[in-house]
N, C-alpha and C positions, 0 to 999 in steps of 0.2 A: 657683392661680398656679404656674406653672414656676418651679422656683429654679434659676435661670438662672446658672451659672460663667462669668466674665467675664475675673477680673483672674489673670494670672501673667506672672511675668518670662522675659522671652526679648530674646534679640539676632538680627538680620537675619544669618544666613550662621552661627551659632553653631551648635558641637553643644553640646544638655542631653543627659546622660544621666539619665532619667527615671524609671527602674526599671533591676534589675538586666540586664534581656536589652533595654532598650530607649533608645535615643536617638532624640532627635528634631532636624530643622534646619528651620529654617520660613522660607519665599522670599517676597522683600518684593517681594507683591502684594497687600496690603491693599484694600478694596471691600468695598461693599456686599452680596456673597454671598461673598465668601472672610474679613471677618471682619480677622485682622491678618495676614491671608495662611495659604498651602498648608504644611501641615504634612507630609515628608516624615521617616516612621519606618524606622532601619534595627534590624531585631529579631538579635540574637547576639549572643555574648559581645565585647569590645573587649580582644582579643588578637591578634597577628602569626599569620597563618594561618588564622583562625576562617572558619567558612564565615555569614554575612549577607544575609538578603532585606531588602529595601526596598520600600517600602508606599507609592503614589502617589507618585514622582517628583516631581511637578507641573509647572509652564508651561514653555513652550519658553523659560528663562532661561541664560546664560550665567554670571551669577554664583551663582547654584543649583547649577548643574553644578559650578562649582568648589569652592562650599562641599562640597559632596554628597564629591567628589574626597576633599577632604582627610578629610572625615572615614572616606572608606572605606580610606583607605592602610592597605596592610601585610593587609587582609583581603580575603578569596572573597567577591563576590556571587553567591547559590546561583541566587537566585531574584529575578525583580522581579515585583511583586504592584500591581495597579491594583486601587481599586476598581468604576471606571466610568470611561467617555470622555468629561467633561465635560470642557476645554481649560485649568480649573487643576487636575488631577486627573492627564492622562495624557499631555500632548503630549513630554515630558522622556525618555521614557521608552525611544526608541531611540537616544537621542546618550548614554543613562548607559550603555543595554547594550553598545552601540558604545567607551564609555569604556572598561569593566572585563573587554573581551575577550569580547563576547557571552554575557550571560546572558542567559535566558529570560524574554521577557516573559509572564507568565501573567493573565488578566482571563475573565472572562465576554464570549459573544459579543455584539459591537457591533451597536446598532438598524443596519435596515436603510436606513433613511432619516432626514431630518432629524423630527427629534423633540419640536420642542416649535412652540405656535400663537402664538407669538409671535417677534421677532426683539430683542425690549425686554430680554430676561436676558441674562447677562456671564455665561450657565453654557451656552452652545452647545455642542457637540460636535465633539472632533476629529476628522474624518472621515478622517484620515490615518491614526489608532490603528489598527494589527494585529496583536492577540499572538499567539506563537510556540505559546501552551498554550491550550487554551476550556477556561473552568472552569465547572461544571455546580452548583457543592456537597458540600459534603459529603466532598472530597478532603482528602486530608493532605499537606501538604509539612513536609520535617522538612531540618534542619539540625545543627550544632554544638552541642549541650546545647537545642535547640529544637524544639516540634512546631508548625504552624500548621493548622488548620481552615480550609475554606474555607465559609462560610454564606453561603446567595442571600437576597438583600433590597432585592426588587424593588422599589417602589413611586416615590422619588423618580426612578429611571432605570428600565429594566425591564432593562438589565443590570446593578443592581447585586449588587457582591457585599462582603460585609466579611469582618474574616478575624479568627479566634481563637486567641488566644496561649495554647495550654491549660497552658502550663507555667505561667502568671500567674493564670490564667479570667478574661485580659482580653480586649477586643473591641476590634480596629481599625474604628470604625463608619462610617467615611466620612463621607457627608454625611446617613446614613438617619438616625443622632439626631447635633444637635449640643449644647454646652454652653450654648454664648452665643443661640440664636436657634432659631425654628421652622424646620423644612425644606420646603423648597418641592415639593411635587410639581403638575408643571407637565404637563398634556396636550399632542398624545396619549400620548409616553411615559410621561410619568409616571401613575401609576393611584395610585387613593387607597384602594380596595378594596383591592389588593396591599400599599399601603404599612401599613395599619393589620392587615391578616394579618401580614408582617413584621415589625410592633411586637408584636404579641404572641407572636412565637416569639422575640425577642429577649429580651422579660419572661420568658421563662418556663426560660431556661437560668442568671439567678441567676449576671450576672456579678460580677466584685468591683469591674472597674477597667473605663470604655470610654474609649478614645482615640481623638477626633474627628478628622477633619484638619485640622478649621478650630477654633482655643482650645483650653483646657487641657482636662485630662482629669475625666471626672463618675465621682466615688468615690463619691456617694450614688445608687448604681445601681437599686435600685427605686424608692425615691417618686420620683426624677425620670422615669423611665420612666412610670412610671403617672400623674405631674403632665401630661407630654407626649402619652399618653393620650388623659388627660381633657381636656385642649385642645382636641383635634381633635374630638372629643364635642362639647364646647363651643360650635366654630366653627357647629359641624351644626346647633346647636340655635339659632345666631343666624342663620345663613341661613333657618332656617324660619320665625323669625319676623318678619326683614325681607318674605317672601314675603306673611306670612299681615299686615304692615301694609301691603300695597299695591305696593311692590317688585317689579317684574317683572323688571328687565334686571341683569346684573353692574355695570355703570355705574352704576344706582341703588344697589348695595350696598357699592361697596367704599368710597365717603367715608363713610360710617356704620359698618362693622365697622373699619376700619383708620383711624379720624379720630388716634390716635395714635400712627401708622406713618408713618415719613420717608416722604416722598412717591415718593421715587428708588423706593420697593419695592414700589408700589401697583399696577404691570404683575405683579410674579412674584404679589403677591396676589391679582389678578385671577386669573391663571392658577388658582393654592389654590382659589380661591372655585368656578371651574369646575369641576375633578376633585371638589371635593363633590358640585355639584350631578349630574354625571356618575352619582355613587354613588347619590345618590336616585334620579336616574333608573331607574337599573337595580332599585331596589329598590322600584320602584311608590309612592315617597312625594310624588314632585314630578312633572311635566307638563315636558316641552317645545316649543315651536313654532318651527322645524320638527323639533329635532334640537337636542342638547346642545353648544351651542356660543357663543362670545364673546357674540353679539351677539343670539343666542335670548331669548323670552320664556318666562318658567317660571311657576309657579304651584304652590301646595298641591294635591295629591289629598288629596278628602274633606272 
């Protein structure tokens, strides 16, 4: 079982400061993949002149922006930091740079097309997103008493990126791990192959602290990791055996693995169920006809 963090207190338009180098304001768009809404981090000290990045903007909101405002007065925005172009995520993110005198937006570069096989998610992509910096990995951007890392982790977007607060050895993890919920990697961008190489270069740098954008922050950073994991493990081992009791289509499996999944979410987990089966395919354990997709018939090899 995932031990899943849920509960903490926050106000719509409020800054928490949350640690010492980090506040947080989170934009009331609440939903079925944003959670209680976009969690917008600005990482730097909270003094007159400090220089501050900010960490996913999020939605093209108006009163966002002004919360965002107020809590940046009197301070430098160095840097703004996306983690991905999903549209609660980045769209915010040229009317704050436009706000605070053009700072640089920085992200990994945007898929080139639309990205996901369905039109059922509320995590589309802003196609309008273009930042000023492409980020590759593996960069450092530094600030006011701050260093940030920038880590690629691909799998729920294939541009994702999160970003490391090494002064903390916390991780700004976007949407690649959250607290409250599984993450969706939805084909064809998203790849589940990727996503779970990701998870394990995540495990294996031994954060203390990750801060999602979506709910509070996961301090119990390995077994959740590894609970999150073995989930996906989990899922694998349940589409095979839906397969191997007769189960040919996505349609046949997802009332039976997600019978206790609000129904509003049984499209993104369709989507999930796909990029598994995707991964078997490529991995010679499952069959497709014609070809790995919604509406394909699959079956066990061997």
């Amino acid at each position: 079982m995932i031990p899943y963090v849920r509960q903490f207190d926050f106000t719509y338009g409020h800054r928490d400061q949350v640690s010492s180098l980090i506040q947080r304001v989170i934009a009331d768009n609440p939903g079925p993949f944003t959670f209680t809404g976009t969690g917008t981090y600005i990482v730097g000290r909270d003094m007159p002149g400090a220089s501050v990045a900010v960490i996913d903007p999020g939605p093209d909101d108006e009163a966002h922006l002004h919360a965002l405002l107020r809590t940046l007065k009197g301070r430098t925005v160095s840097h703004i930091l996306v983690t991905h172009t999903h549209r609660d995520h980045a769209p915010l993110s040229r009317a704050l740079a436009e706000a605070v005198g053009g700072a640089p937006i920085l992200a990994a570069k945007p898929p080139a097309q639309a990205v996901h096989a369905s039109t059922a998610l509320d995590e589309e992509d802003d196609d309008d997103f273009a930042p000023d910096i492409l980020l590759a990995g593996g960069e450092m951007i530094e600030g006011d008493g701050w260093t940030i890392e920038t880590l690629a982790t691909p799998g729920h977007a294939s541009n994702h990126m999160a970003f490391v607060l090494r002064d903390e050895n916390a991780l700004f993890s976007g949407d690649h791990v959250m607290g409250w919920s599984t993450t969706v990697v939805a084909p064809p961008d998203g790849d589940m192959i990727a996503y779970m190489d990701s998870l394990d270069r995540v495990l294996a740098r031994g954060f203390s602290t990750i801060w999602p954008t979506h709910g509070p922050a996961i301090t119990q950073v390995a077994p959740f990791l590894k609970a999150y994991r073995d989930h996906r493990l989990e899922r694998e081992a349940q589409i095979c055996a839906r397969l191997a009791a007769g189960d040919a289509t996505i349609a046949d499996m997802v009332p039976a693995l997600y019978a206790a999944v609000d129904q509003r979410l049984w499209p993104a987990a369709s989507l999930s169920v796909l990029s598994h089966l995707i991964k078997l395919v490529k991995e010679e354990r499952v069959s497709a006809a014609p070809e790995p997709t919604m509406t394909a018939r699959y079956r066990l090899i061997g």
